[in-house]
C-alpha positions in Angstrom: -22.8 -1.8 1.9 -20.9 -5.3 1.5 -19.4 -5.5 5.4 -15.7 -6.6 3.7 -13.8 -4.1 1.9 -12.0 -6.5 -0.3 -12.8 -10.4 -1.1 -10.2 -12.6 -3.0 -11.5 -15.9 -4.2 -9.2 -18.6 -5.4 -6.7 -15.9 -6.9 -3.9 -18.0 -9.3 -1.7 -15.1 -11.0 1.2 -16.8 -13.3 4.1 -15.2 -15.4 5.4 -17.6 -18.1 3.7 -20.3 -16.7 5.3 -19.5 -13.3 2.8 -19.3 -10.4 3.0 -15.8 -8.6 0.3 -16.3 -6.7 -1.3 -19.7 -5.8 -4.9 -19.9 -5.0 -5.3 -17.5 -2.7 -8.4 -16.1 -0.4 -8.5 -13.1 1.2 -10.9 -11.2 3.1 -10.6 -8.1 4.4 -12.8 -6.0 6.6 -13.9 -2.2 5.8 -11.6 0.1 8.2 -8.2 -2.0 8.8 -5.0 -0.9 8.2 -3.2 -4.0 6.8 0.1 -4.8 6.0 1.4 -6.9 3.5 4.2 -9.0 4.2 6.8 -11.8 2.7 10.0 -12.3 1.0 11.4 -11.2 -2.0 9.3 -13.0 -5.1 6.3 -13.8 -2.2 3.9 -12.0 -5.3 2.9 -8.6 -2.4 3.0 -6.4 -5.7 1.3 -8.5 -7.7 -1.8 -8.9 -5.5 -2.4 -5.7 -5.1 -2.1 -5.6 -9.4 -4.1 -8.5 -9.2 -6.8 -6.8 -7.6 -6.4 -3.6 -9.3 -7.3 -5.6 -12.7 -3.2 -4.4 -13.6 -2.6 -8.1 -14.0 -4.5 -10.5 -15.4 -4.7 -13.4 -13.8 -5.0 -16.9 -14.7 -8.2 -17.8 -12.4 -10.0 -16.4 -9.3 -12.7 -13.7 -8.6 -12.0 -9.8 -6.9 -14.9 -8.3 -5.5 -15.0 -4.5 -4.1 -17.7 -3.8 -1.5 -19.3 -7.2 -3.3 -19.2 -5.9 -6.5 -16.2 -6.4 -9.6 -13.6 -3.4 -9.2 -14.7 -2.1 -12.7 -17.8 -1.2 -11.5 -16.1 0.5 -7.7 -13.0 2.0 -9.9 -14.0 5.4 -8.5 -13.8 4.2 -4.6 -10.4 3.0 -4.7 -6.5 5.1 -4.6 -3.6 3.4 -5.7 -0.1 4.6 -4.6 2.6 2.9 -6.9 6.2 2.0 -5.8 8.1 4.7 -6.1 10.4 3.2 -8.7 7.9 2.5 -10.8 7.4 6.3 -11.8 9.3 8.6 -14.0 9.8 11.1 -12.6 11.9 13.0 -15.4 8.8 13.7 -16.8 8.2 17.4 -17.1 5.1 18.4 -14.6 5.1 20.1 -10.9 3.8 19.0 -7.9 0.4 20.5 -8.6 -0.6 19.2 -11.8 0.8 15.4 -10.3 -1.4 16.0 -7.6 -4.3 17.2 -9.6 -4.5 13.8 -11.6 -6.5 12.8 -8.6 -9.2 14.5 -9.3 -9.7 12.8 -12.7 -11.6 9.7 -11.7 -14.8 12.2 -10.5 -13.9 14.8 -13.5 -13.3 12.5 -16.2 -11.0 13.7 -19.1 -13.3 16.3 -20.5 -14.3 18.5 -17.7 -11.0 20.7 -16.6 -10.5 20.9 -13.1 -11.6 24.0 -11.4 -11.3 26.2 -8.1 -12.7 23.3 -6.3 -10.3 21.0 -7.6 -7.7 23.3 -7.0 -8.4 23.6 -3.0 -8.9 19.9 -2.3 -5.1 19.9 -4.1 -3.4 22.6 -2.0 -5.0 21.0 1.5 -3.9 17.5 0.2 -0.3 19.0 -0.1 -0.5 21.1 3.5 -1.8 17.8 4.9 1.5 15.9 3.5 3.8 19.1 3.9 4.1 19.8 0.4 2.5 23.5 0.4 5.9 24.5 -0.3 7.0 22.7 -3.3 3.6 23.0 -5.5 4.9 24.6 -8.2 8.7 22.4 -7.7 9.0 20.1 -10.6 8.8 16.7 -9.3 12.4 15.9 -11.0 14.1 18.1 -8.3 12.0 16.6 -5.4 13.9 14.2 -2.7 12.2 10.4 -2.9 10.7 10.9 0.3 9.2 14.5 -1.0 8.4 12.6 -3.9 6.4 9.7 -1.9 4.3 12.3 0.1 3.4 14.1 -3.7 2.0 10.7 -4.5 0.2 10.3 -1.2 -1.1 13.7 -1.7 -2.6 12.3 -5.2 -4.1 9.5 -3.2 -5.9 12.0 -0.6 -7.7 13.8 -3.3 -9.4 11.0 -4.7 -11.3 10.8 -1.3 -11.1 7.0 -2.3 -12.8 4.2 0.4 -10.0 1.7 -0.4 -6.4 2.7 -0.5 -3.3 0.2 -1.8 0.1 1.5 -1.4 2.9 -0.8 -2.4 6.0 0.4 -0.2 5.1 3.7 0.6 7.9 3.4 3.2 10.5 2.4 1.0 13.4 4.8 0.8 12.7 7.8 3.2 13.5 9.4 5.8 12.4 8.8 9.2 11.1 12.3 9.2 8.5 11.0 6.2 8.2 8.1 7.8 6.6 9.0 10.7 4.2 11.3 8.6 2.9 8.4 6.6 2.2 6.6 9.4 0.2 9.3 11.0 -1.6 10.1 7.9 -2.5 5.8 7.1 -4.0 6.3 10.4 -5.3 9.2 10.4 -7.1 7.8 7.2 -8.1 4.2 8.9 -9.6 6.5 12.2 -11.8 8.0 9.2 -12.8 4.4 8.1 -11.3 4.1 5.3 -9.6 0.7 4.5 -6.0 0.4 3.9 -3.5 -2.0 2.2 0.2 -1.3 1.9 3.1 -3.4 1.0 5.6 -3.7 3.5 8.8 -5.0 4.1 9.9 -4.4 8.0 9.0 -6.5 10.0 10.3 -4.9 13.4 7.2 -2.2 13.0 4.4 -3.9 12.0 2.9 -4.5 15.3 3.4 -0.6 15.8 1.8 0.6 12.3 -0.7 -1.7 11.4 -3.7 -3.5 13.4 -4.2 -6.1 10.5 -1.7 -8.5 8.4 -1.3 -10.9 5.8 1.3 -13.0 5.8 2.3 -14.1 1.9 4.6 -15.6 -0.2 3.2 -17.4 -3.4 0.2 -19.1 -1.7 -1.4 -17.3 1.7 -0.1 -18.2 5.3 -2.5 -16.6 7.4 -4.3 -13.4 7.2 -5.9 -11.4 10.1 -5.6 -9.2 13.4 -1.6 -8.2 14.1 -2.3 -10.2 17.5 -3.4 -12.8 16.6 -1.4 -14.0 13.2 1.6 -11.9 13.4 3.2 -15.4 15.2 6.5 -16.7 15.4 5.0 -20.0 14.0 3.2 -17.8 11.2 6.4 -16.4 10.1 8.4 -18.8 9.9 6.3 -20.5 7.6 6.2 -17.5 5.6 10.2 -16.8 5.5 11.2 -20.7 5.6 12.5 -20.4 8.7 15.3 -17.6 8.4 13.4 -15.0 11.0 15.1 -14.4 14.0 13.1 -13.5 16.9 13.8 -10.7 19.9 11.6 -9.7 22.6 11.1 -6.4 23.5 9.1 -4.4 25.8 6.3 -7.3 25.8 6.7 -7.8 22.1 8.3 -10.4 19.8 10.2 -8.1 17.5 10.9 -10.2 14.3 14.1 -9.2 12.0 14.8 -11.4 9.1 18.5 -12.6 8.5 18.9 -10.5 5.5 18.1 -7.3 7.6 19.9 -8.2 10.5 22.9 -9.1 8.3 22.0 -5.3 6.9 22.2 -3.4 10.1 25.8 -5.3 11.0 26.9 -3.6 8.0 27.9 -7.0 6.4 
């Protein structure tokens, strides 16, 4: 097997004539957990589309385990943002979770007792047993994030994108997404999630790319996750803290956030 996980050649993604993404290579190794990270409009959503063949974009090559993602469609899990999703529409937990298993069933063959069991473990693994037969309209956004991780898990997928799986939860959640990313990465699997807080990255992730429109650096947390790095990422408006050994890094807009202004 192809020793990187994902390789992104010369990636140009444009909307309108717009570059959202400006020649960009990336390489990244089987078994990381890696954050994405940059500002607003940086193009972290649309890279993972990009590479997801969601997008089309206007040049550049995506390779899979070497090979073009149509062909390794069944080794990858995609976990959307979570406002990207209605979730008025009328299904449970269960059958949400089941449409996971579709990739290996195909549309034809139904899912079975099988399919069934890898479903109702995905949910005890996320703590979801309860709500299976809920209808995810009535589900809280963070119950409603772990439903969708759940779907993720039962594609026993290589490769697993999550665009801001953190994003409006509870610290409770949280903390059970991070254990289950690396929970998943300790399996060697290969993660890559969009994410937008800075102040935790050196704590959840042990690989980072730094992005907005064209790449700044990509690589071990250590050894890119710089004060240099990100300032050339966020222009400049990063403010830096150090803490227990670490430099904590809190954009403006976040610390403006927490002052409650």
């Amino acid at each position: 097997m192809n020793q990187n996980a994902i390789e992104v050649a010369d990636l140009t993604v444009a909307y309108r004539d717009k570059p959202v993404l400006w020649d960009v290579d990336l390489t990244v190794p089987i078994g990381v957990l890696m954050a994405i990270v940059g500002p607003n409009g940086a193009g972290k959503t649309t890279l993972i589309k990009a590479i997801l063949g969601l997008v089309s974009p206007a040049a550049g090559q995506v390779l899979i385990y070497g090979e073009p993602y149509e062909r390794q469609r069944r080794l990858v899990g995609y976990v959307p943002q979570r406002g990207s999703v209605d979730w008025n529409f009328p299904t449970n937990v269960v059958d949400v979770v089941m449409m996971g298993c579709y990739g290996k069933l195909g549309w034809i063959r139904r899912p079975g007792q099988q399919e069934r069991k890898m479903v109702l473990e995905a949910l005890e693994k996320v703590g979801m047993s309860d709500f299976a037969d809920r209808q995810i309209s009535q589900l809280s956004g963070g119950q409603q994030q772990r439903v969708f991780l759940a779907r993720a898990l039962v594609q026993d997928a290589q490769i697993y994108f999550m665009d801001e799986p953190f994003q409006g939860v509870d610290a409770t959640t949280e903390r059970a997404i991070v254990t289950l990313l690396q929970e998943l990465r300790a399996a060697g699997k290969t993660l890559v999630v969009v994410h937008h807080d800075l102040q935790t990255v050196p704590d959840y992730f042990d690989w980072v790319t730094l992005l907005n429109v064209r790449l700044i650096a990509s690589g071990p947390v250590d050894d890119v996750f710089t004060e240099n790095n990100l300032r050339l990422t966020y222009g400049g408006r990063v403010a830096f803290l150090k803490h227990n050994g670490y430099k904590e890094k809190t954009n403006l807009e976040q610390s403006a956030k927490l002052r409650g202004v």
